[in-house]
C-alpha positions in Angstrom: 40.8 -5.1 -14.8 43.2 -2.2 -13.3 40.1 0.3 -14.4 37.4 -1.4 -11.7 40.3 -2.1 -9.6 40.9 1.6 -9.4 37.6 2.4 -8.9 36.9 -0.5 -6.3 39.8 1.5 -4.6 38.3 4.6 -4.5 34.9 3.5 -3.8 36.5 1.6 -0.4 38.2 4.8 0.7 35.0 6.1 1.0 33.7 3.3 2.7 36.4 2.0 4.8 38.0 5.5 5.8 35.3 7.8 6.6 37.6 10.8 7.0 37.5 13.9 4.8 40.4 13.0 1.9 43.5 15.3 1.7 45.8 15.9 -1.0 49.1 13.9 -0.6 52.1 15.4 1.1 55.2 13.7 0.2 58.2 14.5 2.8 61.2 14.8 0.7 63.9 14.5 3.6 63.4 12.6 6.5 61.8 9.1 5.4 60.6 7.9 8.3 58.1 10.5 7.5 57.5 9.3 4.4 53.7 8.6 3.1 54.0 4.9 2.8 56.8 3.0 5.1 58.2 -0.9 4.2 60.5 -2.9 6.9 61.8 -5.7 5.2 63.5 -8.1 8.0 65.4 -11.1 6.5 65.3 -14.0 8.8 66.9 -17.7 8.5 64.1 -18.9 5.8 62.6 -15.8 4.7 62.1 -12.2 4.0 59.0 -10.9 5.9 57.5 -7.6 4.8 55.8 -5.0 6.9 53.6 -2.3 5.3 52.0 0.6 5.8 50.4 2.3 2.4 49.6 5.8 3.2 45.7 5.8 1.9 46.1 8.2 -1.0 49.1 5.7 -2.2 46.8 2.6 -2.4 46.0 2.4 -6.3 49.5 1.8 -6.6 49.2 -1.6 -4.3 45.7 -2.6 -5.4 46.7 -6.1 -5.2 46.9 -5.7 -1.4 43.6 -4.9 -1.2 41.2 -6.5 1.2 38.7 -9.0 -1.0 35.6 -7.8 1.3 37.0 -4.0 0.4 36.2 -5.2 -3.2 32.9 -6.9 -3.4 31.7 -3.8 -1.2 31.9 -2.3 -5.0 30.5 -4.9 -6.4 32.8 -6.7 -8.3 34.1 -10.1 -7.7 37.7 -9.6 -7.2 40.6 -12.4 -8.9 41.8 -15.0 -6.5 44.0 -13.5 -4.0 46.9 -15.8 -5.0 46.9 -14.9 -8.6 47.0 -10.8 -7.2 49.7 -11.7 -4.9 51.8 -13.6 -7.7 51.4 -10.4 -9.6 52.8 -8.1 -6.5 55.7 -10.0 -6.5 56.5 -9.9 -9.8 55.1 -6.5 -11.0 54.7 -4.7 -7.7 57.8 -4.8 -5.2 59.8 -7.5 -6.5 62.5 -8.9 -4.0 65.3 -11.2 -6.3 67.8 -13.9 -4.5 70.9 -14.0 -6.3 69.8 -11.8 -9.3 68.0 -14.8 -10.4 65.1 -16.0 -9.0 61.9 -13.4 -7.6 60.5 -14.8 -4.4 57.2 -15.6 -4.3 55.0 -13.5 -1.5 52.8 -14.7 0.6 50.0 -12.5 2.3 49.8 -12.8 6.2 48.0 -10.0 7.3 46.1 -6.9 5.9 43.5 -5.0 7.5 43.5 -0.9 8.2 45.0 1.1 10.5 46.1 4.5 11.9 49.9 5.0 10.9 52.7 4.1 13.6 54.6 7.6 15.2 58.0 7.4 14.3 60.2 10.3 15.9 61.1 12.7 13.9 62.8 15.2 16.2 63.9 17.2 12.9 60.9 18.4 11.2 60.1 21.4 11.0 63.4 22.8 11.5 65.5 24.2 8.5 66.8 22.1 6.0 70.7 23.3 5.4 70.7 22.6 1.8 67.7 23.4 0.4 66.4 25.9 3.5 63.2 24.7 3.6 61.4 23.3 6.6 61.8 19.6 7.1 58.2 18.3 6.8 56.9 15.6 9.4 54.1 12.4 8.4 51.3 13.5 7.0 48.6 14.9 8.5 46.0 11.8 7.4 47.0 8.9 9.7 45.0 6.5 8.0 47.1 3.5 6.3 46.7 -0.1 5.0 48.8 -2.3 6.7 50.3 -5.0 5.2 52.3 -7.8 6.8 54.1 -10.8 4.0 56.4 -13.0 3.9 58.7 -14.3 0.5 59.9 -18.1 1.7 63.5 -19.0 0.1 65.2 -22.7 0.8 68.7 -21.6 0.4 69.8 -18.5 1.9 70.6 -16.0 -0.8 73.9 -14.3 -0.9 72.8 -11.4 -2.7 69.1 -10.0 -2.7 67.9 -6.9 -4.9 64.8 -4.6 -4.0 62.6 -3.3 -6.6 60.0 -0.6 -5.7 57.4 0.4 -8.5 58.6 1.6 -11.4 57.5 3.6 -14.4 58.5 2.9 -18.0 61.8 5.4 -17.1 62.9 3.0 -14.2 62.1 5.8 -11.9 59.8 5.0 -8.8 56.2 5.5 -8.4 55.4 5.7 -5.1 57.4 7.4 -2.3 58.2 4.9 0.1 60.2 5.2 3.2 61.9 1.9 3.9 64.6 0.4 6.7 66.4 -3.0 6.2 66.9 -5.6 8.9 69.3 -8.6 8.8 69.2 -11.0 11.7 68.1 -8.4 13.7 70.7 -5.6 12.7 69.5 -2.4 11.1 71.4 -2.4 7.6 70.2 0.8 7.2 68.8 3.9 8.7 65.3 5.1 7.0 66.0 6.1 3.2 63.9 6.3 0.4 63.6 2.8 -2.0 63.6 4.8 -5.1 65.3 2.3 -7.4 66.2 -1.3 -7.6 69.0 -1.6 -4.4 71.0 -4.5 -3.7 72.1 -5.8 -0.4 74.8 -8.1 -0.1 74.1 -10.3 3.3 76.6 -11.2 5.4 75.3 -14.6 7.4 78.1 -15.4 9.8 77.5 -11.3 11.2 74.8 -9.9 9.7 76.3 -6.6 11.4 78.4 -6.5 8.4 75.6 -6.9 5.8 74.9 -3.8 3.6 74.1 -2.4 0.2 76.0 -1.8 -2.2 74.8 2.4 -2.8 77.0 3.8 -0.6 73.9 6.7 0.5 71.9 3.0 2.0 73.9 2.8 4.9 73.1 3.3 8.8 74.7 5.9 10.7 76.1 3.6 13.2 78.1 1.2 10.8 81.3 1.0 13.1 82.2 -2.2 15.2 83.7 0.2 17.6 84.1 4.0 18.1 86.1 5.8 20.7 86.0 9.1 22.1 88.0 11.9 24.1 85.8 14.3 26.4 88.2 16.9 27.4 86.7 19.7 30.5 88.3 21.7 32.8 89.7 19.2 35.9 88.5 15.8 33.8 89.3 13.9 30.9 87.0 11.6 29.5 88.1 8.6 27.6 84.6 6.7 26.3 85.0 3.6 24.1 81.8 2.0 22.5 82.6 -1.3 21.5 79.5 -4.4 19.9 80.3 -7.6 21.9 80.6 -9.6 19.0 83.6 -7.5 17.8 85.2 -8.3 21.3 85.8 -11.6 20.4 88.5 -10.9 18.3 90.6 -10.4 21.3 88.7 -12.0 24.2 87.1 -15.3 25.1 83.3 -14.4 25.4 82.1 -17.9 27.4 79.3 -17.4 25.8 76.3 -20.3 26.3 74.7 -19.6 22.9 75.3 -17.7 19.8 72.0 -15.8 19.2 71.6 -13.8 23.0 73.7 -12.6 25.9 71.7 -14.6 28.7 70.8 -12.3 32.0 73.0 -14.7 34.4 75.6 -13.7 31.7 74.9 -9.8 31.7 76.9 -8.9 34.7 79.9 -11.2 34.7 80.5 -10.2 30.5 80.0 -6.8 31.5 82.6 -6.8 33.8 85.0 -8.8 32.0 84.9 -6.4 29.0 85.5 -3.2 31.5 88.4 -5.2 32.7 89.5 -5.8 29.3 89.4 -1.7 28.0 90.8 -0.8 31.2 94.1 -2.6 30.7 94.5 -1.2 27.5 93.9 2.4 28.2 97.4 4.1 26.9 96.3 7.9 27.8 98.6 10.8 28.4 97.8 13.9 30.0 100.6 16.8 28.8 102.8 13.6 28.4 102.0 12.2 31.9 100.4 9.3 33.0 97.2 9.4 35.3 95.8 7.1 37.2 92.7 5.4 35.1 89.0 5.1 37.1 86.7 3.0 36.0 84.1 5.2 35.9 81.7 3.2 34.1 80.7 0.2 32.4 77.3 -0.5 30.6 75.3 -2.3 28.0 74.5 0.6 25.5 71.3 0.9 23.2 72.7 3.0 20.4 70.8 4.6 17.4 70.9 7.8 14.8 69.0 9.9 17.7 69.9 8.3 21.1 71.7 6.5 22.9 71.0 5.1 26.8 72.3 2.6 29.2 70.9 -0.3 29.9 71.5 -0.9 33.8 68.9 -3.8 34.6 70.1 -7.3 33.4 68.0 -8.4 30.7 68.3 -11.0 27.5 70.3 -8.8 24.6 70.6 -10.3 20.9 74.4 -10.5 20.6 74.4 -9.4 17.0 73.5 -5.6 18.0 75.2 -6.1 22.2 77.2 -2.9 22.4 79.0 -2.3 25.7 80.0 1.8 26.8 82.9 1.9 28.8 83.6 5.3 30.4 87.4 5.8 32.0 87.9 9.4 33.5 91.3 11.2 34.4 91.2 13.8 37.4 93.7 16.6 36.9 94.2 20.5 37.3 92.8 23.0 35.2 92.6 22.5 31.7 95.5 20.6 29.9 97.2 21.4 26.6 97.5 17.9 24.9 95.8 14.6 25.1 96.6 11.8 23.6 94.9 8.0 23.5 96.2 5.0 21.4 93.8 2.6 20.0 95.4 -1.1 19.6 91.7 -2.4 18.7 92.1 -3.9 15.2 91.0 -6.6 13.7 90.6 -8.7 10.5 87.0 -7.3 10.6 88.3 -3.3 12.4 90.1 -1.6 9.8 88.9 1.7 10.7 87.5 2.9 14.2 85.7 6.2 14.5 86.5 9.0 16.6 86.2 12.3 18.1 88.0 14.5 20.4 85.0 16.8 22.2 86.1 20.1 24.0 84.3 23.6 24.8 84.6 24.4 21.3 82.8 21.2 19.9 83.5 18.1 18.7 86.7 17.4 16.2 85.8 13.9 14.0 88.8 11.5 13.4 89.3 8.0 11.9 92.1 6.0 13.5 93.5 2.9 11.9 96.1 0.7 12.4 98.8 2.7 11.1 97.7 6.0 11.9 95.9 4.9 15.7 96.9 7.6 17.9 94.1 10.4 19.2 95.7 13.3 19.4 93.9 16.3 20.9 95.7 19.9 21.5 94.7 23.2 23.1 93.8 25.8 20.5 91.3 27.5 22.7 92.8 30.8 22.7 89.9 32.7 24.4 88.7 29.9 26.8 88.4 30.8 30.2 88.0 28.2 32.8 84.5 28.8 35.0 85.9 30.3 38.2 84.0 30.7 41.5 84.1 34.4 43.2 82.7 35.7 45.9 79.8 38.4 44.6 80.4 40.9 46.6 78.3 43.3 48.2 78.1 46.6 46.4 79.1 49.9 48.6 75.7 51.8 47.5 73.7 48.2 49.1 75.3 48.5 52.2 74.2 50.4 55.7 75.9 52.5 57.1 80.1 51.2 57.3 81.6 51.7 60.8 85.2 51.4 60.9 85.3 50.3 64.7 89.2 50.3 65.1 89.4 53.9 63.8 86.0 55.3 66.3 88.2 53.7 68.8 91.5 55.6 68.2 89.4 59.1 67.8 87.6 57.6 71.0 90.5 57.5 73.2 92.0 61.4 71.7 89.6 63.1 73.5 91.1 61.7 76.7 94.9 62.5 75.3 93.3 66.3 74.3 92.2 66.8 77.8 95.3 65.9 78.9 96.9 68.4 76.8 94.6 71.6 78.0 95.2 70.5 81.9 99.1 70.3 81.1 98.6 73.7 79.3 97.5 74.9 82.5 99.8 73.7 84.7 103.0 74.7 82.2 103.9 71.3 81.9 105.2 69.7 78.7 102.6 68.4 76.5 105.3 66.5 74.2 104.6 63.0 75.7 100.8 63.7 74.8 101.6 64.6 71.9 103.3 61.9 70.0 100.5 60.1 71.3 98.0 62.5 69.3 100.2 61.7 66.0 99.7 58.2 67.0 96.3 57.8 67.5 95.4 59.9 64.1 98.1 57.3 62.3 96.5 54.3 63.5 92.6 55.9 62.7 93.7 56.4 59.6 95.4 52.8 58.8 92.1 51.3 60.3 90.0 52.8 58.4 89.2 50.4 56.1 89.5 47.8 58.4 87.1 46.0 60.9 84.3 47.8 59.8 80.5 46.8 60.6 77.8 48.3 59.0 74.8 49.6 60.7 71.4 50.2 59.4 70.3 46.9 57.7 70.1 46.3 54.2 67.3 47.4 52.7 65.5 46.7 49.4 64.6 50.2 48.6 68.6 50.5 48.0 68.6 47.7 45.4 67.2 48.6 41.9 65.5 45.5 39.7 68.3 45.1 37.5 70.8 44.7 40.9 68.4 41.8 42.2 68.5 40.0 38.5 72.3 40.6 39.0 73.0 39.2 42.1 70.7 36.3 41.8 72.5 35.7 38.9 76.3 35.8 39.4 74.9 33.3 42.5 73.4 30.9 40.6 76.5 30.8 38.3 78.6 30.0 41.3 76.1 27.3 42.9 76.0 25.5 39.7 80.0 26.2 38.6 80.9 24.5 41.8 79.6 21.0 40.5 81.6 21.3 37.5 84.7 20.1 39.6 84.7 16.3 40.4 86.1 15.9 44.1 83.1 16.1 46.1 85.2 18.1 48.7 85.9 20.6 45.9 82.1 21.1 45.6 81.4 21.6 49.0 84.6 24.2 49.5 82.6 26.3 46.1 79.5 25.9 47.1 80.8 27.8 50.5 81.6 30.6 48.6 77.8 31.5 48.1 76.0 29.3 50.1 76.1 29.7 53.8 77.2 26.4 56.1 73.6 24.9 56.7 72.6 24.9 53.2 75.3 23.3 51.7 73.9 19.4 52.2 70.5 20.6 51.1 72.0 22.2 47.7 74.3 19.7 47.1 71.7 16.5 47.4 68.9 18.7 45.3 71.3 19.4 42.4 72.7 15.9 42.2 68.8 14.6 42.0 67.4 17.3 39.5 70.2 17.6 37.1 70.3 13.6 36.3 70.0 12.9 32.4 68.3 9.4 32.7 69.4 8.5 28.5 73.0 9.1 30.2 72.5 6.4 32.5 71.7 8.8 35.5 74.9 10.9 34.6 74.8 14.8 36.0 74.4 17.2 33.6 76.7 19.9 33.5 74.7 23.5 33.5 75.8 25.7 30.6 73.0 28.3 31.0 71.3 29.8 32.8 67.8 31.9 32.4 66.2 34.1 35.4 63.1 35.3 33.9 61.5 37.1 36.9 62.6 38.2 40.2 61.6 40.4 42.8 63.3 41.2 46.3 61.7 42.7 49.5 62.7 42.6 53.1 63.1 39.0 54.7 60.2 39.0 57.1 62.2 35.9 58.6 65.6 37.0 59.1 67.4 40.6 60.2 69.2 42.3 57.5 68.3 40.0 54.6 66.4 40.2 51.3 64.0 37.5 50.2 64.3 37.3 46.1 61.1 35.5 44.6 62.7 34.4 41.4 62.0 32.1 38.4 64.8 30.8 36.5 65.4 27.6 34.0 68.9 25.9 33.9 70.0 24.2 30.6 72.2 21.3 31.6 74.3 18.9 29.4 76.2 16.0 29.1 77.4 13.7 26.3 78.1 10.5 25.7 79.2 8.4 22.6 79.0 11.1 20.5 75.5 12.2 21.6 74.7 15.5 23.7 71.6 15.2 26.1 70.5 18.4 27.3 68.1 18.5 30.7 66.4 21.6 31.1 64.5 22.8 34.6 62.2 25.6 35.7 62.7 26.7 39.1 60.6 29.0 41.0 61.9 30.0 44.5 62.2 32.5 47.5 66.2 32.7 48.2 66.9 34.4 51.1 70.0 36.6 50.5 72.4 38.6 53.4 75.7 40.1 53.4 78.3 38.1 55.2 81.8 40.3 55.2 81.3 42.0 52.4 80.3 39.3 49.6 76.3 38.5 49.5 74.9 34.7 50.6 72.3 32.7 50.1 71.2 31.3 53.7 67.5 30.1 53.2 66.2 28.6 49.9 62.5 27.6 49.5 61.8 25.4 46.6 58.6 26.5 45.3 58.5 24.7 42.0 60.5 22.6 39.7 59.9 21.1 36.6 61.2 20.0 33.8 60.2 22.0 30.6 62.0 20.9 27.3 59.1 19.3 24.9 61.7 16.4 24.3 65.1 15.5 24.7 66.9 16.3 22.4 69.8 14.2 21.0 72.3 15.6 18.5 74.6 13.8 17.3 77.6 15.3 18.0 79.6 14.6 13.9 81.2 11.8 14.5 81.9 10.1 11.4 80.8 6.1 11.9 81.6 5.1 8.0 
């Protein structure tokens, strides 16, 4: 029977699939892109099974097949009950209780194209092995599968058999990912042997298998994090709702969501909660807590975002991001932030301290709860805002006014000296004028000068323009790394001449927002000019109009994630001198767009075991 089987399996690839066959590619380090995929979700009264068999991996699931796909061969194929009975107990066996094998049922099979699943990893290197990471095969085609196996008492324990050969090993490379009442047990791993989960019904949050490598990355009831930047401290908490019962009285109407009419008001009570017990110390001192920012969180291996709207939220995954920031001066030398947020159920509560130099992973627990973070960046140097100043070889001509007028008013004093000559009078007086007027010529000099002849671009070399434009652009996007919006506008003054400001300042703030931050500004860590030319302004009197493309690579981080933004810019900035230091007084936005493929998320190492 497993011989015309086979070959009814091969005949309705040809019939079913009319795409050219390729030879299987088996992805040995990122699961999601395995061949064949299995979510297994266990709900109140059963286990449901979701499948996709990769095309090429269907003669090991030939009791899945479709009857029609069968008679199409010509062969009359057994009931589908009796190849279902044998599925469950020869197949992918699912055991309550290491005693009794659950029984499938078939809801739904029919063929498909496979579902994307992000991968944002392959094709990059893989550390260990350094090898590219592979992504889903190339042939999309899949059988999907959808059944259920019914239980009457919910199991304690349930064990997952793939497969298996005569050496216990499996035969099929399947990507799989475990839900329990909703809650991801596990990221995507490979079911490559019999695995047991151990389920956890009064919070399935704390469900999970016994091999330690099944596990999701985000296993922690709560994580807490230090974001320390020049003028700002950061302290971000990431808390799951459920856990905040521990401490405070949810209200809550039900047990399975967070209503909408109860978003805001539980929301707020949380933020309240955190705020009070921020214990924070800046080099030892206290400052004054702001509420920067409290928000429903949607948290995974690659992302994380806010979730602003009100909306119904199962309460088994609810986590709630509260963001408390600390103004001060400069960069501090210590931080420190106690964690009192233990429970029965807390034990442990991942953390991270992230600088300049990258983040520093740390688990707190109840008798070791204090994050400590200290200044060991001995070649840091804070950003700083300059004036660029305007080199003497691009200047006109300089004029020192004060000392033309000093020589201005000898020639009077001289003539006074030759009439006195004349006369034999004493030229003394006149004299100690002279010595005077030469003194004071020479002490202006380098003051109150004006420089005639305008500037001109036949004085300014390519590699000047892409220096300019560039040590200006640093400062324009420098200036928003302060946090006072009167701080801003002061460094933005520095380059940026009065009337601009406003217009700067309102474009940044739009362009620069990371919407997976929840609309947070990125800060700009790079910056790229990749063309520029300058000519004459044909619009203003002794200014240069720079045509210029440049990208800015902005980022910000949140929960241990870093989202970059990166933008292309092309635009005419008008540039003049303005005592001695160069400014940008006209900008014409030409272009802007954003350019990166994806955003990318790393995670930033925080441990969440």
């Amino acid at each position: 029977m497993k011989k015309i089987f086979t070959l009814c399996y091969l005949i309705s690839i040809i019939i079913i699939f009319p795409l050219s066959a390729t030879a299987d590619w088996i992805n040995l380090t990122g699961a999601q892109s395995a061949p064949t995929i299995a979510e297994i979700y266990v709900e109140d009264d059963q286990v449901r099974l979701v499948f996709e068999i990769y095309v090429h991996d269907m003669d090991k699931f030939i009791d899945l097949l479709p009857d029609e796909w069968i008679r199409q061969a010509g062969v009359e194929p057994p009931p589908l009950e009796e190849r279902i009975k044998g599925f469950s107990r020869e197949t992918l066996q699912i055991i309550a209780d290491d005693k009794e094998v659950l029984q499938a049922e078939m809801k739904l099979v029919e063929p498909r194209m496979r579902t994307d699943r992000p991968n944002p990893f392959a094709g990059a290197l893989n550390p260990f092995t350094g090898q590219p990471i592979p992504g889903p095969p190339e042939d999309k085609r899949v059988l999907y599968a959808e059944l259920v196996y019914p239980f009457t008492v919910r199991p304690e324990i349930l064990t997952i058999i793939p497969p298996l050969d005569e050496r216990g090993r499996a035969t099929v490379s399947i990507g799989f990912i475990f839900y329990h009442g909703g809650v991801p047990v596990v990221d995507y791993r490979y079911l490559s042997e019999p695995s047991i989960v151990e389920l956890d019904w009064d919070d399935p949050w704390y469900s999970a298998f016994k091999n330690k490598q099944l596990k999701r990355t985000l296993q922690a009831g709560i994580r807490t994090f230090i974001y320390v930047e020049p003028y700002e401290v950061r302290h971000e908490v990431l808390v799951r709702v459920k856990d905040v019962a521990a401490w405070v009285d949810l209200n809550l109407r039900g047990d399975q969501y967070i209503e909408i009419d109860e978003f805001d008001p539980l929301r707020q009570k949380i933020g309240q909660f955190l705020l009070e017990q921020e214990k924070v110390l800046i080099d030892g001192k206290s400052y004054k807590p702001i509420l920067d920012r409290v928000a429903f969180v949607e948290s995974s291996m690659l992302r994380s975002r806010f979730i602003d709207q009100p909306e119904r939220i199962p309460l088994n995954t609810a986590m709630i991001g509260v963001v408390i920031t600390y103004l001060h001066e400069g960069m501090p030398q210590e931080v420190t932030a106690e964690c009192t947020l233990f429970s029965d159920r807390i034990q442990q509560v991942p953390s991270s301290m992230v600088d300049p130099a990258g983040p520093f992973p740390y688990t707190l627990t109840p008798d070791d709860n204090v994050l400590k973070w200290t200044n060991f960046l001995k070649s840091y140097t804070i950003p700083t805002v300059d004036m660029v100043a305007v080199a003497e070889k691009h200047q006109g001509l300089a004029v020192p006014l004060g000392s033309v007028a000093c020589l201005l008013l000898l020639f009077p004093v001289v003539w006074g000296i030759s009439r006195r000559k004349k006369t034999a009078r004493s030229v003394k007086p006149l004299l100690g004028l002279v010595v005077a007027l030469v003194t004071a010529a020479v002490i202006l000099l380098p003051l109150f000068q004006v420089s005639f002849g305008a500037t001109r671009t036949s004085r300014i070399r390519a590699d000047d323009s892409r220096a300019i434009l560039d040590s200006l652009l640093k400062n324009v996007y420098r200036a928003f790394d302060f946090r006072d919006e009167e701080d801003i506008y002061d460094k933005l003054a520095i380059s940026v001449s009065g009337d601009l400001l406003e217009d700067i300042y309102l474009q940044h703030c739009k362009s620069m927002v990371v919407e997976q931050a929840g609309g947070a500004q990125a800060q700009v860590k790079e910056i790229d000019i990749q063309k520029v030319t300058a000519e004459d302004s044909p619009e203003y009197d002794n200014a240069l109009a720079f045509r210029a493309q440049w990208t800015a690579l902005g980022t910000v981080g949140h929960w241990g994630h870093i989202h970059n933004r990166q933008n292309l810019y092309d635009a005419v900035l008008t540039l003049t001198p303005v005592d001695g230091s160069w400014k940008i007084i006209d900008l014409e936005l030409l272009e802007e767009k954003r350019i990166d493929p994806f955003v990318k998320i790393q995670n930033a190492g925080v441990s969440s075991q």
